[in-house]
N, C-alpha and C positions, 0 to 999 in steps of 0.2 A: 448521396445517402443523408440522411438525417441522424444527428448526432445530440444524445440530451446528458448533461454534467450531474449527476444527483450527489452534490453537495461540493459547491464551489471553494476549495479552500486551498493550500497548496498545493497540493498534487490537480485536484479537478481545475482550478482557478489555471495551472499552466498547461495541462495537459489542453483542457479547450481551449484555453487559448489559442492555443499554437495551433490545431485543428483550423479553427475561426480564423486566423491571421493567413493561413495557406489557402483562405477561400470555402471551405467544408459551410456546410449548413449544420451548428450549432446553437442547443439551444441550454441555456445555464439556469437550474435551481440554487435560491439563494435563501438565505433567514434573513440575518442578522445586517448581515450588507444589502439589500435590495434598495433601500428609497437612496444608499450614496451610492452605489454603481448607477442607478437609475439616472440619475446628476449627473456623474461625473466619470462612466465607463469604468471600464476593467483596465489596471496599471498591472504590468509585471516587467519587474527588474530583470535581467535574466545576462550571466555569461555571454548566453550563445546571441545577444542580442535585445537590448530594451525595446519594450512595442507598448502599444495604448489601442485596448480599443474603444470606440467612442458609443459605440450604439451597438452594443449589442444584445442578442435576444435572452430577455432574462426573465423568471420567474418568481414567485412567492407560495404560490401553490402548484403542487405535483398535477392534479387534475386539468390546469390549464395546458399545461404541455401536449405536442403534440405525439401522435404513437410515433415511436423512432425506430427505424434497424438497427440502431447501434444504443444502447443505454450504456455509461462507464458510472459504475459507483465508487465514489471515493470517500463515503462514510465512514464513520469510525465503526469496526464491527462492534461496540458499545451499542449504535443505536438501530443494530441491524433487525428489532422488530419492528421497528418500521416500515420495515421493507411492502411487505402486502400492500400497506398502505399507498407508498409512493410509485410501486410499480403497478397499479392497481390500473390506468389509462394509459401510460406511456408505454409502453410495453404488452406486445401479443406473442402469439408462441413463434410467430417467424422474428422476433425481437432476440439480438444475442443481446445477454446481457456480462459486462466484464465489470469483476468483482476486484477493483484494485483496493484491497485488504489486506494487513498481515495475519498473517498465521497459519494455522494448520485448522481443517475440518471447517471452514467459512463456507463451501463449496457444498458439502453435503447436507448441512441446515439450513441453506437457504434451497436447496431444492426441493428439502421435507417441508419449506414452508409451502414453497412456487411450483409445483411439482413437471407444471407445464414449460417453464423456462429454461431457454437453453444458456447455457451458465459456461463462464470463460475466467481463469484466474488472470487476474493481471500483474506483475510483479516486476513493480516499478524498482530502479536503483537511479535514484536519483535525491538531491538535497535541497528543498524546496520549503518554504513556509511564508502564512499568512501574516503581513509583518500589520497590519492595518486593512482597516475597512476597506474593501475591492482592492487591495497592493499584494503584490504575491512578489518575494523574494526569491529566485531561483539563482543558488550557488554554485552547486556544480553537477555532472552525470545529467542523464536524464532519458539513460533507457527504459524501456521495456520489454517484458519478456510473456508472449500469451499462450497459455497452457491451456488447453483444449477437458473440459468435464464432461460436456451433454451438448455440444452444440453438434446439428447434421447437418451444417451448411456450412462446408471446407472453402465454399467458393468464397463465401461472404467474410471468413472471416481471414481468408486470406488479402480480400481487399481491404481489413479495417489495418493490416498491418503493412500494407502496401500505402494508405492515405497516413497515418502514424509516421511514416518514413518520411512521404513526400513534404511532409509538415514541420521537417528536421528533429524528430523524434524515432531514433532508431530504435525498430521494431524486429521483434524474430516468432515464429509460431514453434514451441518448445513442449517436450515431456510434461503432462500436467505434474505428479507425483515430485518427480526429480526436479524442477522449476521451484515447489513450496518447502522442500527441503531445502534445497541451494540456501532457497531467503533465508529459511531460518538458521542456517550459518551465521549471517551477522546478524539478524534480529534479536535472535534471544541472550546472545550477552549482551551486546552494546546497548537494546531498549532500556534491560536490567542492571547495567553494571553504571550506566551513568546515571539511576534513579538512586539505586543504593549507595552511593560513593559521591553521590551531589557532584559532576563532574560533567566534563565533554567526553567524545569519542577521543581527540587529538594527548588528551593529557594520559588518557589508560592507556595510551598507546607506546607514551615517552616513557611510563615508569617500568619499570622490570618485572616485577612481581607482578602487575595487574594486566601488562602485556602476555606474561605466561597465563596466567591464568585463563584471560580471554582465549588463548591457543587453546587450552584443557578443555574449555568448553566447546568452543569450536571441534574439536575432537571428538566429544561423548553424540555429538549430532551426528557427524561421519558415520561414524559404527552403531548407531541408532538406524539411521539413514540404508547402511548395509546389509543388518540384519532383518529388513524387512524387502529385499530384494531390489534395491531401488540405486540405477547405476549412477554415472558421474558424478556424486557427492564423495569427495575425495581429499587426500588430503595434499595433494596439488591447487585444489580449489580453495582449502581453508589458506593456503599461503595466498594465491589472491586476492582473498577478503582481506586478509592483513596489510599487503602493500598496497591494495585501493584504499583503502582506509590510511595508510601514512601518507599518500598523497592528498585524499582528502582535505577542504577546508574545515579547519575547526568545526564540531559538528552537534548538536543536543537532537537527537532522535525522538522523534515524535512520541514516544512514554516520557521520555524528561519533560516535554513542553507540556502534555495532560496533565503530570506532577503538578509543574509548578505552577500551575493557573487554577489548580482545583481541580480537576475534570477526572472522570472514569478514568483508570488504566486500563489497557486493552490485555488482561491478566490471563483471560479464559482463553482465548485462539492462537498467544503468542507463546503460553506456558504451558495452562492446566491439559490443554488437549493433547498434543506433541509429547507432551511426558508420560501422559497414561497411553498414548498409542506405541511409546516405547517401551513400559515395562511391560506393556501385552506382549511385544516382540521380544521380549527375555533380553533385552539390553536396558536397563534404565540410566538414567543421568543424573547421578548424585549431587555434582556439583550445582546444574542448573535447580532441580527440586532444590537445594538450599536459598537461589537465588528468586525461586518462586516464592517461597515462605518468606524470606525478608520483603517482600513487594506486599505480598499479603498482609502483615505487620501495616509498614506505612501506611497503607492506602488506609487500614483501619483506624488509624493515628493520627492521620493526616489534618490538621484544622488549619 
């Protein structure tokens, strides 16, 4: 199968990787890094194993790519109108395309844009980031989890989770719904709480008060999660996220790293949607709306 990266950076930079390093025919869109990967390949640091690769097939423009069965976007949903644009020749309607994005409701706006695409959430749990031009840092985790939207090829996308595996990237085909809930268990405090409290995951974790807290939140998602009929988000799960997280290496989640380099927050799919899909469902989440409005705050602040 032919596999194409639309936007090489810590998650796509290891995810293709690892693909490419297990033999897959991989092909990588790049900006910013293309003439130094073009020099001097793709580096990633990783746990499970440092690798280099030296040649591999990369791009500068989405048009030159090749049509792929498998498209992984690893965009920031910030730049997700681009989409038309970049899937515009790499992708036809037998193309599954997997949306590895946080949030809630990425799935249904990109299908009101694509209407023709068959659309796959991906939800990564993994601690990965672009330390340097074509260097992708990989710390620790490094699953995935793929939730099925619009795709009618079970066959196909049971083998992208079958090569995913064989790639040493453990893969599972999961509940679309109950999958983007899950995430949003640890996204929406930890993205938040270490933008607003200038912090890591590891240290809100040591302190008492901002460990409870983080529970409380963790919490209001559960019974948000509940009351819209949507099962195993639990509160056996929310203590999983807490001791995955103490295990955890020290961590600043991809809102902290937007923060502090200047860049968009990803505010609208990891907050504003999940909260209004909540108080539709007669549960809302006070705590979180507070931590939405302080992100809102900064970002307008921010110089």
């Amino acid at each position: 199968m032919i596999y194409s990266i639309i936007g090489t950076g810590g998650i796509g930079g290891y995810y293709g990787g690892r693909l490419a390093q297990a033999g897959h025919n991989v092909h990588f869109l790049l900006h910013s890094d293309y003439e130094h990967v073009k020099q001097h390949g793709l580096r990633v640091d990783s746990v499970n194993g440092d690798f280099h690769l030296a040649n591999p097939n990369i791009y500068n423009d989405a048009k030159k790519m090749p049509v792929s069965d498998v498209v992984v976007v690893c965009l920031k949903t910030t730049n997700n109108h681009l989409l038309p644009e970049l899937l515009q020749t790499v992708a036809d309607e037998h193309t599954i395309v997997i949306l590895i994005q946080n949030g809630i409701g990425v799935e249904e706006d990109a299908q009101n844009m694509l209407p023709e695409l068959q659309l796959v959430a991906g939800l990564a749990f993994i601690c990965t980031a672009k330390v340097a031009p074509g260097h992708i840092n990989h710390q620790c985790y490094g699953q995935i989890n793929l939730g099925n939207y619009s795709c009618n090829n079970e066959t196909l996308l049971q083998q992208i989770a079958e090569d995913f595996t064989q790639a040493g990237i453990p893969a599972a085909i999961v509940d679309y719904k109950e999958a983007r809930w899950k995430k949003a268990v640890w996204n929406m405090p930890f993205n938040g709480m270490t933008v607003a409290l200038n912090t890591q995951t590891d240290i809100l974790l040591k302190n008492p008060a901002t460990r409870q807290l983080i529970r409380e939140q963790m919490m209001e998602i559960v019974n948000a999660a509940k009351h819209q009929g949507i099962n195993g988000v639990d509160e056996a799960f929310v203590d999983k996220m807490i001791s995955m997280t103490d295990e955890m290496t020290p961590y600043s989640p991809s809102m902290k790293l937007d923060y502090d380099f200047h860049r968009p927050m990803e505010i609208n799919y990891i907050y504003s949607r999940p909260l209004k899909i909540a108080r539709s469902a007669g549960m809302p989440m006070p705590k979180l709306e507070m931590l939405e409005a302080e992100l809102r705050f900064l970002e307008d602040n921010h110089y």
